[in-house]
C-alpha positions in Angstrom: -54.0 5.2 74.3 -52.2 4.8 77.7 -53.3 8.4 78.4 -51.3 9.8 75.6 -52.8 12.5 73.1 -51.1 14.3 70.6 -48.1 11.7 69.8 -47.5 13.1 66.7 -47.3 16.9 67.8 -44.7 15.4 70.6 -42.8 14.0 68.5 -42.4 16.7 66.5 -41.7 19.1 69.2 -39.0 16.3 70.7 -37.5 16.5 67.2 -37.2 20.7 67.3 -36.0 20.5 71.0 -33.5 17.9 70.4 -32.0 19.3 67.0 -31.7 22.6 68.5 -28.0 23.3 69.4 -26.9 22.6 72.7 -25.0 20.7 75.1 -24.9 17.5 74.4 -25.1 18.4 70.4 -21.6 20.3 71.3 -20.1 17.0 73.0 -20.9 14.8 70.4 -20.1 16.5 67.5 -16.6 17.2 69.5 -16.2 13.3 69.9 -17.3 12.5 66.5 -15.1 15.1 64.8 -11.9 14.7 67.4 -12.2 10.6 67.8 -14.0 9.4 64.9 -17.3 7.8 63.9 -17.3 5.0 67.2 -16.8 7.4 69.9 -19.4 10.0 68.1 -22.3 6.9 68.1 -20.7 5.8 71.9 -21.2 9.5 73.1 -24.8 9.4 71.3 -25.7 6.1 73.2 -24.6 7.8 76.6 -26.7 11.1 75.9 -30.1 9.0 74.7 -29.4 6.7 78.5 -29.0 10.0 80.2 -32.4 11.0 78.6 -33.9 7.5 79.5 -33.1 7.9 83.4 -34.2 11.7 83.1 -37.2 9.2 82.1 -36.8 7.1 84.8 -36.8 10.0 87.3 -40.0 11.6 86.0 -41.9 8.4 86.0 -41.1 7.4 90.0 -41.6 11.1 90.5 -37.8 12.2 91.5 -37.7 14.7 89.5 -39.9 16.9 91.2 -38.2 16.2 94.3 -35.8 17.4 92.7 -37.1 20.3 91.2 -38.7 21.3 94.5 -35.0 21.2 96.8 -33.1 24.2 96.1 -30.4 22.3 97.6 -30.4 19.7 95.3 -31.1 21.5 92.2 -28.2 24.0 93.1 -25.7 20.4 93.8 -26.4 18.8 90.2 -26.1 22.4 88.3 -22.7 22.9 90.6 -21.5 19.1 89.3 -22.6 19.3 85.6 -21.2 22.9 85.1 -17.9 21.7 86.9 -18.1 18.8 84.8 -18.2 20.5 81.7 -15.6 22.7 82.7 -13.3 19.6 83.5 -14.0 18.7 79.7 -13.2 21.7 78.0 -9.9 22.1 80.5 -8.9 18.8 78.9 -9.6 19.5 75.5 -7.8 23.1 75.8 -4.5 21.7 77.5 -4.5 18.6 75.0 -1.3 18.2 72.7 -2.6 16.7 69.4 -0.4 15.7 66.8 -3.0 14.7 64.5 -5.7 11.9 64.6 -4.6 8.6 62.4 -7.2 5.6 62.9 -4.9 4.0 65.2 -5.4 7.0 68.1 -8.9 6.6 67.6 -8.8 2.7 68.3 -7.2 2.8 71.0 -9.4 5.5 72.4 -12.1 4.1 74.7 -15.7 3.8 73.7 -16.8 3.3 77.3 -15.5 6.3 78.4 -16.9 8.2 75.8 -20.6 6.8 76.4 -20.2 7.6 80.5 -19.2 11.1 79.3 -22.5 11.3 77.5 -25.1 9.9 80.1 -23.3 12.4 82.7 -23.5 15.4 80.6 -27.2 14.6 79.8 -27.9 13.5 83.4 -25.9 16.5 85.1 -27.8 19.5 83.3 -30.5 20.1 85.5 -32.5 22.0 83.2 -33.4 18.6 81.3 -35.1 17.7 84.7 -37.4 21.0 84.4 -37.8 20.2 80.7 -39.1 16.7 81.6 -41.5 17.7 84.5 -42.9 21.0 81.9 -43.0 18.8 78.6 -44.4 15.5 79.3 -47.3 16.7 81.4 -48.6 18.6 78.5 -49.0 15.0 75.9 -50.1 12.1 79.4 -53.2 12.5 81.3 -51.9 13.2 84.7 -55.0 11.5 86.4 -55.6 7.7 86.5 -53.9 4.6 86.7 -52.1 5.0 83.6 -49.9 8.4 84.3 -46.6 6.6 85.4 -47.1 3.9 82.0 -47.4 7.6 79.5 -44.5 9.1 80.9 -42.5 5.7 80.6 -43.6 5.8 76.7 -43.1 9.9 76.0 -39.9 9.8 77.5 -38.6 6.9 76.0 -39.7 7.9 72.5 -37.8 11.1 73.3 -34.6 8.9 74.1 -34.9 7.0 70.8 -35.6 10.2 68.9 -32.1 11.6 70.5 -30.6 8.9 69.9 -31.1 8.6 65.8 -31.1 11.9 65.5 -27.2 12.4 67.5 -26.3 9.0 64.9 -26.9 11.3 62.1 -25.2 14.2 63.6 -22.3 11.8 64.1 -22.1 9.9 60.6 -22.4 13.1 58.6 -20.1 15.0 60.8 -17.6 12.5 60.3 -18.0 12.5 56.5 -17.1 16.4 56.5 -13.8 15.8 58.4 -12.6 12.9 56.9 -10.2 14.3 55.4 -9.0 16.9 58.0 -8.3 14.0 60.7 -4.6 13.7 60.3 -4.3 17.6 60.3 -2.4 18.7 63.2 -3.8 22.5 62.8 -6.9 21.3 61.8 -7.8 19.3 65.4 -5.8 22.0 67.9 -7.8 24.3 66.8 -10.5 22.2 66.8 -9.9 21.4 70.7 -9.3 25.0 71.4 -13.0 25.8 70.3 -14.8 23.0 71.7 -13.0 23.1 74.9 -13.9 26.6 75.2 -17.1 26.2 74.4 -17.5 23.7 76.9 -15.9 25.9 79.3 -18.2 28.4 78.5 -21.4 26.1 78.7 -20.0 25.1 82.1 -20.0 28.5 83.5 -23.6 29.2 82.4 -25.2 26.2 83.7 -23.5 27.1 87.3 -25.2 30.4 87.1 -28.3 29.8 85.6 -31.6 30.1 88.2 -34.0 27.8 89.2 
């Protein structure tokens, strides 16, 4: 149907790929843990748009612009690694004195979800993983190409996007009770920042 074969095998492999730690598991299980259950389902939203435009992109055929120009490849892996290492600069050099459910009221949801579609949107390697993992489920002949990769890559988006609302909800139940625990959340920014950091630094050196 609409050029699609083997919709169950994708989803499956979209499962695997997205459940498998990474970037944007790392940022939201830092904002659901640091800002509570909102910001961790906020984040989520922003990383299953980011994967929708990745969508978006592969379907009007920008992504392989993309992953033709060396130029531009080398600009968005420069921005998201920077971007990432803004993050974890922020989180490192953060005072906490603990996290009541008044901080995490006032923090803003908005922000958290625009973090999320950048980080998804600014990792160049989910451009590559796009343009080598649709192709292999769509036809890539006919009138019905651009119409499969709209409905592969928007499955993929919904599948992210349950599966980082778990992450969040049960992620938050294991730190309930740590939330107003100074020690608990400075060293709980100390290791995501760096781990951000350290993300950062490997996307800007990774190859094409």
């Amino acid at each position: 149907m609409f050029g699609i074969h083997d919709l169950f095998l994708f989803v499956l492999s979209s499962f695997v790929f997205i459940a498998a730690p990474g970037i944007d598991a790392v940022f939201v299980l830092s904002r659901s843990i640091s800002n509570g259950r909102a910001s961790g389902f906020a984040a989520s939203a922003g990383i299953a748009t980011g994967a929708f435009v990745h969508t978006i992109l592969a379907t009007v055929g920008l992504s392989i612009i993309l992953a033709k120009s060396v130029v531009l490849f080398t600009a968005i892996k420069l921005v998201g690694g920077l971007y990432l290492i803004y993050i974890g600069m922020k989180a490192l050099l953060k005072k906490n004195d603990g996290i009541t459910l008044k901080d995490a009221a006032n923090e803003t949801l908005k922000k958290h979800y625009i973090q999320g579609v950048i980080t998804n949107i600014a990792n160049p390697k989910n451009i590559l993983f796009y343009l080598s993992f649709l192709p292999q489920f769509a036809s890539t002949s006919g009138s019905t190409v651009s119409l499969s990769f709209l409905i592969l890559g928007s499955i993929f988006a919904v599948i992210a996007l349950l599966w980082y609302i778990l992450v969040t909800y049960f992620s938050t139940m294991a730190t309930k009770t740590l939330k107003d625990n100074k020690k608990f959340n400075n060293i709980l920014n100390k290791v995501s920042g760096t781990v951000f950091i350290a993300l950062g630094c490997k996307l800007m050196v990774s190859q094409k």
